[in-house]
C-alpha positions, -999 to 999 in steps of 0.1 A, spaced: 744 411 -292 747 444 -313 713 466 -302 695 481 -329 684 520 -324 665 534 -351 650 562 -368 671 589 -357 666 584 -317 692 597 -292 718 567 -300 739 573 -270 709 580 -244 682 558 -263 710 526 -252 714 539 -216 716 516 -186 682 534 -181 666 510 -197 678 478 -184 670 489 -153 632 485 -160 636 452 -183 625 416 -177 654 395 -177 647 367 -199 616 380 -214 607 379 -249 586 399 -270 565 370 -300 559 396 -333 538 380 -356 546 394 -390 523 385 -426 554 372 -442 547 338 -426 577 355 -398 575 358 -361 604 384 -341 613 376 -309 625 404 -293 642 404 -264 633 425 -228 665 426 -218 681 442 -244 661 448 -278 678 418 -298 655 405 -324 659 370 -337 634 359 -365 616 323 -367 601 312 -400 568 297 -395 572 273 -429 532 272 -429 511 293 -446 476 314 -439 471 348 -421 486 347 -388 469 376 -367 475 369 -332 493 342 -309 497 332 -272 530 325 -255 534 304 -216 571 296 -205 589 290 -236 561 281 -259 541 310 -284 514 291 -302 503 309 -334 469 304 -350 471 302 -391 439 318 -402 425 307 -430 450 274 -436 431 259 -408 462 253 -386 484 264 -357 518 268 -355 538 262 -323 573 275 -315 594 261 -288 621 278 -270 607 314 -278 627 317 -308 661 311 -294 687 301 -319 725 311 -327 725 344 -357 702 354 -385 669 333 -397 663 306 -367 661 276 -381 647 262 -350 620 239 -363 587 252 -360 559 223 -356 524 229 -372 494 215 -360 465 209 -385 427 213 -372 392 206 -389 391 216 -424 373 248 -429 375 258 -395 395 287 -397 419 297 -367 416 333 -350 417 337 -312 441 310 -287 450 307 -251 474 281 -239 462 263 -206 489 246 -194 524 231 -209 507 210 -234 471 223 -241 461 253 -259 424 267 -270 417 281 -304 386 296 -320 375 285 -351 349 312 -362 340 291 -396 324 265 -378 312 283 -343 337 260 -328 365 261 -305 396 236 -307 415 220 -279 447 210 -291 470 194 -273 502 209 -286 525 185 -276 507 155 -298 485 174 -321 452 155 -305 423 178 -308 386 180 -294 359 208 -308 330 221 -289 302 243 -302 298 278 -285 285 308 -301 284 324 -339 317 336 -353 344 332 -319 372 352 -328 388 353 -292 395 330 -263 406 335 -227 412 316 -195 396 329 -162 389 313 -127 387 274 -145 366 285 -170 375 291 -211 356 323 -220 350 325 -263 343 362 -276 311 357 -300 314 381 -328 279 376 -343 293 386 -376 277 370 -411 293 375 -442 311 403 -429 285 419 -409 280 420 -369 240 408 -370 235 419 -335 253 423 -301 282 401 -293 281 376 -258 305 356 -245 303 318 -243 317 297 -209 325 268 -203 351 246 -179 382 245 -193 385 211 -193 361 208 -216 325 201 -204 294 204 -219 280 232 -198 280 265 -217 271 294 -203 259 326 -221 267 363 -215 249 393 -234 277 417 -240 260 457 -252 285 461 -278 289 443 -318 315 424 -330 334 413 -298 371 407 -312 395 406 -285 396 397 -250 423 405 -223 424 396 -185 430 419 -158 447 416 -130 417 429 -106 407 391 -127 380 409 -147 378 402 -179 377 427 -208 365 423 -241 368 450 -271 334 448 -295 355 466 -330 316 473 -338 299 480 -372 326 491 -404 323 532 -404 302 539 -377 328 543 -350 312 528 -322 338 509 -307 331 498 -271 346 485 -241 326 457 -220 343 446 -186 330 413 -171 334 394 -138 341 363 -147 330 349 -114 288 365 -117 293 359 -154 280 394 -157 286 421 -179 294 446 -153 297 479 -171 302 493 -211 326 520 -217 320 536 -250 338 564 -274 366 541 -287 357 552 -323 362 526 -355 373 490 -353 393 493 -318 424 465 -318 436 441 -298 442 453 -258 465 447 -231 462 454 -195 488 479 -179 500 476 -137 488 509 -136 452 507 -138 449 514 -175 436 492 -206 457 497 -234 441 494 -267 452 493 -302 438 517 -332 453 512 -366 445 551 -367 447 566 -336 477 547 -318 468 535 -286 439 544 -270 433 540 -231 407 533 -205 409 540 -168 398 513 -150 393 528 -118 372 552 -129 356 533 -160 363 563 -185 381 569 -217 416 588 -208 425 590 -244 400 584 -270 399 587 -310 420 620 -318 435 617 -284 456 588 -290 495 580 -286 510 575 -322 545 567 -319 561 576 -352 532 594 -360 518 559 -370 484 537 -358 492 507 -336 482 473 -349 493 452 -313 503 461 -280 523 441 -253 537 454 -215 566 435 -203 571 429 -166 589 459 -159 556 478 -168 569 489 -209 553 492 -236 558 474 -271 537 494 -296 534 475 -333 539 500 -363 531 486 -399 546 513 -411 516 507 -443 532 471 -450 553 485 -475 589 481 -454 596 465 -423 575 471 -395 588 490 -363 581 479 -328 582 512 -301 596 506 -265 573 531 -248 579 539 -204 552 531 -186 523 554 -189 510 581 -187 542 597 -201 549 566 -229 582 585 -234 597 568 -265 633 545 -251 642 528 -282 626 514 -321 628 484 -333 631 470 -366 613 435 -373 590 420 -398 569 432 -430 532 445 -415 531 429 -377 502 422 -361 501 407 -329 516 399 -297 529 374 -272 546 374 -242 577 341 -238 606 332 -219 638 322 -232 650 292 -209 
């Protein structure tokens, strides 16, 4: 498959065997784009192949196990779930996509797949979360907090960021509603310090990390990090300036986080501090980030929206702290989010 190097990078160099020696064989890269597209793009060696979702609403994020990325539809109240990871002959897969409807006016924002036929959504229009088995399109709901925008899976337990937000606006902190992921009625609550919790990712010291975007133009993004076992909020790392994005944990120690304005920002988690903060931030292309995703050989996949006036551009970064640039991609108009797949 031809590779595609971009935007004037070293063409011979930027193609070297250098990079396949740090890729995930079989890996793919899920790139949610707003034109109703998602990019698969491969680890191995930078291939995109595009799959139409033939379903409408605002896709922001998605959730990918084995071969499977599940991708929640927003506003059209839906999910969308792709099988073999995109894979398909040339051009436009016209793998069929199958789309799942949920409750009407629930909305669909935040997902996690369990296992090879269940996946968790959040539903932040009705304080709900939905568990949908993907495979039949059976669903339950279960009450948790007010406005859940994310959802993670840690030790048995689902964990549902609250964002508190009405009408627009975070009324309060965030916390974090628990419960068995097999859906039982015990709920558990966790006070989190910061507003508008938005995003969660799992570490592998199994601590959970949530970003709280905070209130519109006062910068006061936060980072709260969680044991999920204490159901504690252990410590809150601020400084990570106006509406922080989506983050992703790195091998190395750091938590990688998304900034539509200041690239990727970053969080050592061994010593619980910023490392690079707003006006400190990695901006390949000289562009925000809108999603982040680290393959297994420890790279970086930075999403540039390039404004959503032209296809969006996905950087292959090395592993940090040097994030030396190894290749561009070209996929959809104005991506978004992230998921990690397997071709089989």
């Amino acid at each position: 498959m031809r590779r595609l190097c971009l935007l004037g990078l070293a063409l011979a160099a930027g193609c070297s065997d250098a990079l396949e020696q740090t890729s995930s064989s079989g890996q793919v890269i899920a790139v949610v784009n707003s034109n109703h597209t998602v990019s698969f793009v491969a680890a191995a060696d930078l291939s995109v192949r595009t799959v139409d979702l033939q379903a409408g609403g605002a896709a922001i994020t998605a959730a990918g196990r084995g071969s499977t990325v599940v991708v929640p539809l927003g506003s059209a109240d839906s999910v969308a779930v792709i099988n073999n990871a995109g894979l398909c002959t040339t051009g436009l897969c016209v793998r069929p996509v199958v789309v799942f409807p949920l409750a009407r006016g629930s909305g669909a924002t935040g997902v996690v797949i369990e296992d090879d036929s269940i996946a968790w959504v959040a539903n932040p229009k009705l304080n709900t979360v939905t568990r949908l088995n993907f495979l039949s399109g059976d669903t339950a709901s279960f009450p948790v907090g007010v406005y859940p925008q994310a959802v993670a899976l840690v030790r048995g337990r689902l964990f549902v960021a609250n964002g508190n937000v009405v009408n627009g606006a975070p009324m309060g902190p965030s916390w974090l509603s628990s419960l068995p992921c097999c859906g039982g009625s015990s709920v558990d609550s966790i006070p989190l310090s910061g507003a508008n919790a938005r995003f969660l990712a799992v570490g592998d010291d199994s601590l959970l990390y949530v970003v709280n975007s905070g209130h519109p133009t006062r910068g006061d993004g936060k980072l709260s990090i969680v044991d999920p076992a204490s159901r504690t909020e252990l410590a809150v790392i601020n400084g990570l300036g106006e509406a922080p994005g989506a983050a992703a944990f790195h091998p190395s120690g750091r938590v990688l986080i998304s900034s539509a304005s200041d690239g990727i920002l970053e969080v050592n988690t061994l010593t619980r501090s910023v490392t690079r903060g707003p006006g400190q931030g990695l901006k390949p292309g000289g562009d925000g980030v809108t999603g982040l995703a680290i393959d297994q050989g420890g790279r970086v996949y930075a999403l540039d929206a390039s404004a959503c006036t032209s296809p969006g551009v996905v950087h292959v970064l090395s592993a940090p702290p040097d994030y030396d640039e190894l290749r561009a991609v070209a996929v959809g108009v104005c991506p978004s989010a992230t998921a990690l797949a397997d071709v089989p």
